[in-house]
C-alpha positions in Angstrom: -26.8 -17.0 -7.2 -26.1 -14.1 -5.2 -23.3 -13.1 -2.7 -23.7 -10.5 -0.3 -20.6 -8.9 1.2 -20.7 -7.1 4.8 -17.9 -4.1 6.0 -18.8 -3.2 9.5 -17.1 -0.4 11.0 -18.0 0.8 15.0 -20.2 3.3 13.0 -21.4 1.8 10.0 -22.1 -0.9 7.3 -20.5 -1.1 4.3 -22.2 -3.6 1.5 -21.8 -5.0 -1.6 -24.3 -7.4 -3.9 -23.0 -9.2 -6.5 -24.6 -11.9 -9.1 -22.1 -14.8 -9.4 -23.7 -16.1 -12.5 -23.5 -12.7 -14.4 -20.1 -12.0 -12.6 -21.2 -8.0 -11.9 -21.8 -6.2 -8.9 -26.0 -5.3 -8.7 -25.7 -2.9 -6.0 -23.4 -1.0 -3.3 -23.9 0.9 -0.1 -23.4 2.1 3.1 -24.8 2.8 6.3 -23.7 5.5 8.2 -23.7 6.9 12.1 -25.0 3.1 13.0 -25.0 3.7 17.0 -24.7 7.4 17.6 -28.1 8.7 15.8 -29.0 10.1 12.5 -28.1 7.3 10.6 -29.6 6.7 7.2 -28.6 4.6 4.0 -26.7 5.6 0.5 -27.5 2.9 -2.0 -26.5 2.4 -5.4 -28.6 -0.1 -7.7 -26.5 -0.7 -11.2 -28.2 1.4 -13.9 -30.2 3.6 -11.4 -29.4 7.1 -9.5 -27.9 6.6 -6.0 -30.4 7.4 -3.1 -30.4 8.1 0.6 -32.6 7.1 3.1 -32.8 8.4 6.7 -33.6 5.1 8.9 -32.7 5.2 12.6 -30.4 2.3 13.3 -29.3 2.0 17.5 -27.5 -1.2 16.7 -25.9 -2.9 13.8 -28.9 -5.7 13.7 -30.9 -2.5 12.7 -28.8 -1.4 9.9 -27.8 -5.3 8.2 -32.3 -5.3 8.5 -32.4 -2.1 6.4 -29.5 -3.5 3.9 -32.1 -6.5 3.4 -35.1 -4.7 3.6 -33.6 -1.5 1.2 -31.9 -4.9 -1.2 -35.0 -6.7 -1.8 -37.3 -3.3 -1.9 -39.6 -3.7 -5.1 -38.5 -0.3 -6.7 -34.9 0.7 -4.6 -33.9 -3.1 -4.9 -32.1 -5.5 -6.8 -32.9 -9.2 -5.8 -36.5 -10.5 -5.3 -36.3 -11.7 -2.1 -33.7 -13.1 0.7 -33.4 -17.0 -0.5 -31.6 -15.4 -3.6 -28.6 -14.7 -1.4 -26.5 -18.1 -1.0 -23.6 -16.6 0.8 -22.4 -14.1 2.8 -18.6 -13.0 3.1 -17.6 -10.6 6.3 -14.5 -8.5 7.0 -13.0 -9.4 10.2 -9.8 -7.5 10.6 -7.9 -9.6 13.7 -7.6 -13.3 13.0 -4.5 -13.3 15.1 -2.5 -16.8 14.2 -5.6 -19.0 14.3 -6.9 -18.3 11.1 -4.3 -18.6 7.9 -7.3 -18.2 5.2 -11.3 -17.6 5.1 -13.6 -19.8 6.5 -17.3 -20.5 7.5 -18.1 -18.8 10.3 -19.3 -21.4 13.5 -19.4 -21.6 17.3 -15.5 -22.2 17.0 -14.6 -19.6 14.8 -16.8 -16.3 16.9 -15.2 -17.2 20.2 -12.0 -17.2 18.8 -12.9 -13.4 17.3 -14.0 -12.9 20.5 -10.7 -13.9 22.5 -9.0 -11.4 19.8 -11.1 -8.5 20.3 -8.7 -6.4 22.4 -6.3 -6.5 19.9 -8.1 -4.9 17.1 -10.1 -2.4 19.8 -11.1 -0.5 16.8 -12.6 -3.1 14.0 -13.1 -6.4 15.3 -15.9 -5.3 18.1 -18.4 -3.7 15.3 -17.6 -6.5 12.8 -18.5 -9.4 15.2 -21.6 -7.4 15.9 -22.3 -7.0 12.1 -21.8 -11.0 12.1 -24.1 -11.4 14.6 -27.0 -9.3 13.4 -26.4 -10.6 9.9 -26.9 -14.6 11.5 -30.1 -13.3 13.0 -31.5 -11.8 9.7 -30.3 -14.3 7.0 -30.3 -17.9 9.9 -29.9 -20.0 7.0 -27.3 -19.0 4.9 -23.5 -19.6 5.1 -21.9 -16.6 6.7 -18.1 -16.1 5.5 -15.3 -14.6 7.9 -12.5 -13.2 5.2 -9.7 -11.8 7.7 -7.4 -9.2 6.8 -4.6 -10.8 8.9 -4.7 -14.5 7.3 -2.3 -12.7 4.3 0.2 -12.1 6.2 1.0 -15.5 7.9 3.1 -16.0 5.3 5.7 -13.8 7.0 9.0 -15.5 8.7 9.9 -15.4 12.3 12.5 -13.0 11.4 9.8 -10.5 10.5 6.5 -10.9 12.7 8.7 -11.6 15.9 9.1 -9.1 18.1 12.0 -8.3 20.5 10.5 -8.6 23.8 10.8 -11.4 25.7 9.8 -14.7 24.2 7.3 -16.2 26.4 5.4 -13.0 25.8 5.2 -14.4 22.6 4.5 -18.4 23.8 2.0 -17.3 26.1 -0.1 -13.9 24.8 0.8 -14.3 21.0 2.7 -11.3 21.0 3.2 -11.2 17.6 3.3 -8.9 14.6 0.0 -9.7 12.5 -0.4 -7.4 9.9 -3.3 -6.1 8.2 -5.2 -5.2 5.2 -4.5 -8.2 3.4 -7.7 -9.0 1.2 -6.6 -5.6 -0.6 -3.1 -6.8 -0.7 -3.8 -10.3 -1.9 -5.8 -8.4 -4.7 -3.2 -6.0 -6.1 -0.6 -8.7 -5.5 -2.5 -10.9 -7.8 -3.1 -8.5 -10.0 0.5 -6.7 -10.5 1.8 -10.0 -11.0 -0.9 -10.3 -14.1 0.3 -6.6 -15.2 3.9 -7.8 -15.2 3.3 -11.2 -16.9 5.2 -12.9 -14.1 4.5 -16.0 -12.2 2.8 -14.8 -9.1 5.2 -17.0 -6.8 8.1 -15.4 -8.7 7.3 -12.2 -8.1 8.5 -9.4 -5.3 6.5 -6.5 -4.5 6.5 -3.1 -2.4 2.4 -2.3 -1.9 1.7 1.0 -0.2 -2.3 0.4 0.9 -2.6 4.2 1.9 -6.0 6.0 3.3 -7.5 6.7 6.0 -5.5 3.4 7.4 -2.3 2.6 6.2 0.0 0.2 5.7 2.8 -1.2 3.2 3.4 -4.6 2.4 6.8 -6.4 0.9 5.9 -9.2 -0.7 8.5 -11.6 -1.8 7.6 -14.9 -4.1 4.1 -13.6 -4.5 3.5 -14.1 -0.4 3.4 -11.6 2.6 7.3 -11.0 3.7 7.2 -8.6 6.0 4.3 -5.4 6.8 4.3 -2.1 8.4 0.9 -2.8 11.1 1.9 -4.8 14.1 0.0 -6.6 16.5 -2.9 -4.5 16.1 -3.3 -1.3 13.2 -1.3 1.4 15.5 1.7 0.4 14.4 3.8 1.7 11.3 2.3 4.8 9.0 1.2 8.4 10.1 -2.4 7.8 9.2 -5.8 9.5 9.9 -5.9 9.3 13.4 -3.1 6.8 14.2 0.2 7.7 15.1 2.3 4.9 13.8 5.4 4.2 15.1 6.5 6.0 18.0 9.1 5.1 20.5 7.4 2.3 22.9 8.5 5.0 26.3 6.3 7.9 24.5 3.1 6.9 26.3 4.1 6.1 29.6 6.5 9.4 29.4 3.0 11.4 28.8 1.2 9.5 31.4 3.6 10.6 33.8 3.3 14.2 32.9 -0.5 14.3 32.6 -2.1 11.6 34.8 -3.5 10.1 31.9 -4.6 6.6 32.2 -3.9 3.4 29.7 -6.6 3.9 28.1 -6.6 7.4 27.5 -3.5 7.2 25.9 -4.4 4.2 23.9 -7.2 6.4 22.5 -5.1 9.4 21.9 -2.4 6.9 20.0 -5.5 5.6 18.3 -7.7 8.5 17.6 -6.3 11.5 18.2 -3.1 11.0 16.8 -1.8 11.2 13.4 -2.5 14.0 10.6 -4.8 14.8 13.3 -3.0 15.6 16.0 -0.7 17.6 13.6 -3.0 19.6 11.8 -5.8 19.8 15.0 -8.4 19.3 12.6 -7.9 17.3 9.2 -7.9 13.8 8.3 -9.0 13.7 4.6 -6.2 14.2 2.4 -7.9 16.9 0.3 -8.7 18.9 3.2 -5.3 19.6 4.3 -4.2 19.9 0.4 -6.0 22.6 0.3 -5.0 24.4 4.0 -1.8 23.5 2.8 -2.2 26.1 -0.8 -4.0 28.4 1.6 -0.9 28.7 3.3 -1.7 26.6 6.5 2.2 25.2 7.8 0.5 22.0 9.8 -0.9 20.9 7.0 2.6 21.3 4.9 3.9 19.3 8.1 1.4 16.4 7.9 2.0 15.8 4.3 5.8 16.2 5.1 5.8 13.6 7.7 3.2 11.4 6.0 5.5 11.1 3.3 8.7 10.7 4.7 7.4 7.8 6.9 6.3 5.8 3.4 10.0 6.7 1.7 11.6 5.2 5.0 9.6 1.9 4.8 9.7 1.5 0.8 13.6 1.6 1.2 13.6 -0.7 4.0 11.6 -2.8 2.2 13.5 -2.7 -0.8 16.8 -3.9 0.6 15.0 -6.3 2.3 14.0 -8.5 -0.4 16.5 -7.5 -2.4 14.9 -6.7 -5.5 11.4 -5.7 -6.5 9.4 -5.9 -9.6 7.3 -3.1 -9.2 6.0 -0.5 -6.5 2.4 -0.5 -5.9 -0.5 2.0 -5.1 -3.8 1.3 -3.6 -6.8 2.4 -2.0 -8.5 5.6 -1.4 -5.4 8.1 -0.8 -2.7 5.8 -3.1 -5.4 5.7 -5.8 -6.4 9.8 -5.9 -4.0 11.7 -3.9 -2.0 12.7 -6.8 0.3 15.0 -4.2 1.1 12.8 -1.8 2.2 10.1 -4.8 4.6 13.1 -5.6 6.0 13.8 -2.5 6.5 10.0 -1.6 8.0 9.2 -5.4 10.4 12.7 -5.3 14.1 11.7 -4.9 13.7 7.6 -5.1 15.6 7.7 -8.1 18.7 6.5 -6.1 16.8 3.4 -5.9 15.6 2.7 -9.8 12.4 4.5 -9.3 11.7 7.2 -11.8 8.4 8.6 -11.9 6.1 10.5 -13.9 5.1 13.5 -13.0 2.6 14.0 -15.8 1.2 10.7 -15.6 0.9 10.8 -12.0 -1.3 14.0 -12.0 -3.1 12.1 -14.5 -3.6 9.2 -12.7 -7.2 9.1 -10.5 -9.2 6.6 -11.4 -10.8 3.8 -9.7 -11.7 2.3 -13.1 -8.4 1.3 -14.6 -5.0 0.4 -13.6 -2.1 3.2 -14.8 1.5 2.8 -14.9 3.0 6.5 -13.7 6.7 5.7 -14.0 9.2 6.5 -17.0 9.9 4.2 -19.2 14.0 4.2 -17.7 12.7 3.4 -14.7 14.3 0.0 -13.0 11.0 -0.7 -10.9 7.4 0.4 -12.9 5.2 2.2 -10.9 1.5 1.4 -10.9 -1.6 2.3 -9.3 -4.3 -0.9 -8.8 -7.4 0.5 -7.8 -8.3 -2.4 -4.5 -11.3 -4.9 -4.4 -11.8 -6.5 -1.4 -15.3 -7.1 -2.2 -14.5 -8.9 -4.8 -11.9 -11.2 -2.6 -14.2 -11.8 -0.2 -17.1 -12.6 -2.8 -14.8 -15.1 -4.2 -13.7 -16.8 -1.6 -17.6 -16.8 0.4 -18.5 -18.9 -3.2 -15.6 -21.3 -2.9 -16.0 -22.1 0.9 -19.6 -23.0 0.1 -18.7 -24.9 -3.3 -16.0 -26.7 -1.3 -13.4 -25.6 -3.9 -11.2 -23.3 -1.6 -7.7 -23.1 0.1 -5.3 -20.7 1.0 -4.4 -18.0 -1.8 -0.8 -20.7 -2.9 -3.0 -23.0 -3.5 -6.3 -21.4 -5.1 -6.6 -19.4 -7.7 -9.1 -16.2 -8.7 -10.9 -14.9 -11.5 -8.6 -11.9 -11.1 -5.7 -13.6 -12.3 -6.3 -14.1 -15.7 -4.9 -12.4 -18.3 -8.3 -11.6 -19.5 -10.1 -10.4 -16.3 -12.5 -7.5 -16.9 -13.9 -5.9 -14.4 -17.4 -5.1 -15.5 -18.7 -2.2 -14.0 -15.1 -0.9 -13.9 -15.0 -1.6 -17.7 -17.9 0.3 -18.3 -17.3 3.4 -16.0 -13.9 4.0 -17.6 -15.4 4.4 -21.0 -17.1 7.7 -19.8 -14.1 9.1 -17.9 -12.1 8.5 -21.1 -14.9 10.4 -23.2 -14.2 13.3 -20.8 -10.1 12.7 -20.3 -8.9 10.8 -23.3 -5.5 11.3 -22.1 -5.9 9.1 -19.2 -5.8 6.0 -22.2 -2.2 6.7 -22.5 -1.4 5.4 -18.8 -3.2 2.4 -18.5 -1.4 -0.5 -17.7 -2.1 -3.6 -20.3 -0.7 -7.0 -19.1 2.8 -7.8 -20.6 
């Protein structure tokens, strides 16, 4: 049997095919500049060259049709035809406090994504559109909603509560949700297996950093507390987000400039950020390298960047009171090498001792590394995320009737023995080419 996975962003289509049976991933892709023109397709078949197609997609029924169309294509594909898929698992980012795990999507479960829309403006919009196309194109197979906010309703009043006045909370659900969880539930899970500690006995500091960011303290292998709020605005500099800023800043700015709610929601949203400090980068490489060219905003945005995660790991760290190990994932946590170093510089105060060898080394999406000396009180390691693979494994159990929320379930990605396949195999020719990076992989304990 096969599982497809859908990512839809306002712009695009992310996908991923795997073969339950075999336990590997067949094929990736995405579709890109879905809605604004241009758009076209980069897919990957396992064992084949990666190739691009130019398809016009208006809407995102357009683009899940070319996913289907490109998937079960007698040369490009990698299934026969469409009864081959029996599942298909969604991102929806907002699940607001209705939804504590995964579950089959039905009449029910889109209006309440519906009701939530305004407070993930960003995500949930385009991903109840990609839920809606991909209904239409595949009518009878299960369709799976895997939200990235069901993680955190672990979290105690003390922590999701805000300080506003209660019935804002009684009556709106003014509330802090949290985000990113599938990639948190994964490299929770999975530090745990790296430590050889019971999950549930295990605290955690989990910096999720890339385009989006956010940090999660886990305590007793479940969400404690998180930097995102009630929607993703809240907490890191990021991209294009601002992060925390005092509450006054807008309406200050609207006074001054006549700008309107909503403009100023979009310039906290999208124009904010390493953005707004550098005026024109968001990808962490780009403003590495204005920043060796000499460039002093992008010195600044890395400056700030980091000193915003330092704040939050510390806070985190008295918090729960003790943590096991410090965590880096996704795109920026797994490659950006200089921002690790600036965010890891002067935390030996607090039993963290890194690496600075081993964390130039480390950038990899094909192993987990361990960056931190051995004197140091809290390990450092890098889990490369895979929230396909959550969201694959949890679209299989709905359908087999076998799932429950993550206390109370377990994945393939806790044992001891898990091997990523096509991980597995891709690290064998990066270590051909950088044998050194052997000597920083982290082996379970």
């Amino acid at each position: 049997m096969v599982i497809l996975t859908l990512n839809c962003g306002s712009s695009s289509a992310k996908y991923q095919v795997y073969d339950w049976e075999t336990r590997d991933v067949l094929a990736v892709g995405l579709v890109e500049k879905v809605t604004v023109g241009g758009s076209f397709i980069n897919h990957k078949v396992k064992g084949k060259e990666e190739i691009t197609i130019n398809h016009d997609c208006p809407t995102h029924l357009e683009a899940v049709d070319l996913i289907i169309k490109t998937l079960t294509d007698r040369e490009k594909g990698c299934i026969a035809d469409m009864p081959v898929i029996g599942a298909v698992g969604h991102r929806v980012t907002h699940g607001g406090d209705r939804f504590t795990k995964s579950v089959i999507v039905n009449d029910a479960a889109m209006a309440a994504f519906n009701d939530m829309k305004d407070m993930s403006p960003l995500h949930n919009p385009a991903q109840i559109l990609g839920l809606q196309a991909a209904k239409k194109v595949l009518p009878g197979v299960p369709h799976c909603a895997v939200m990235d906010t069901a993680w955190h309703q672990t979290m105690p009043p003390e922590s999701y509560l805000y300080a506003v006045p209660y019935e804002w909370y009684e009556k709106y659900s003014v509330r802090r949700y949290g985000f990113h969880g599938t990639s948190f539930l994964y490299t929770a899970k999975r530090a745990a297996v790296l430590l050889g500690k019971d999950p549930f006995k295990t605290n955690l500091i989990i910096c999720h950093l890339g385009n989006g960011s956010s940090i999660n303290a886990v305590k007793d292998g479940c969400s404690f507390d998180t930097s995102m709020g009630i929607t993703p605005l809240e907490g890191l500099v990021m991209g294009t987000r601002s992060g925390d800023v005092d509450p006054a800043l807008p309406f200050y700015v609207m006074r001054k400039t006549g700008m309107s709610a909503a403009d100023a929601e979009n310039a906290l949203n999208k124009k904010s950020g390493l953005l707004g400090i550098t005026g024109k980068y968001t990808d962490r490489r780009d403003i590495q390298k204005a920043k060796l060219e000499g460039d002093k905003t992008a010195l600044l945005a890395q400056d700030m960047e980091a000193h915003r995660v330092k704040k939050y790991i510390g806070g985190y760290l008295a918090a729960l009171g003790r943590a096991d190990a410090l965590v880096f994932t996704a795109g920026v946590g797994e490659f950006a090498f200089f921002m690790r170093e600036k965010i890891l510089a002067g935390l030996e105060g607090l039993g963290i001792v890194y690496d600075p060898g081993k964390n130039a080394m480390s950038h990899t999406r094909n192993a987990e590394t361990i960056i931190s000396k051995p004197e140091s009180k809290i390990p450092v390691y890098i889990i490369p995320t895979d929230e396909e693979l959550v969201m694959t494994e949890d679209a299989h159990a709905l359908m087999a009737g076998t799932y429950d929320i993550h206390t109370s379930f377990s994945y393939s990605f806790q044992s001891r023995g898990y091997i990523n396949k096509g991980r597995s195999e891709s690290l064998q020719g990066e270590l051909a080419k950088n044998p050194g990076l052997r000597e920083i992989i982290a082996l379970p304990k």
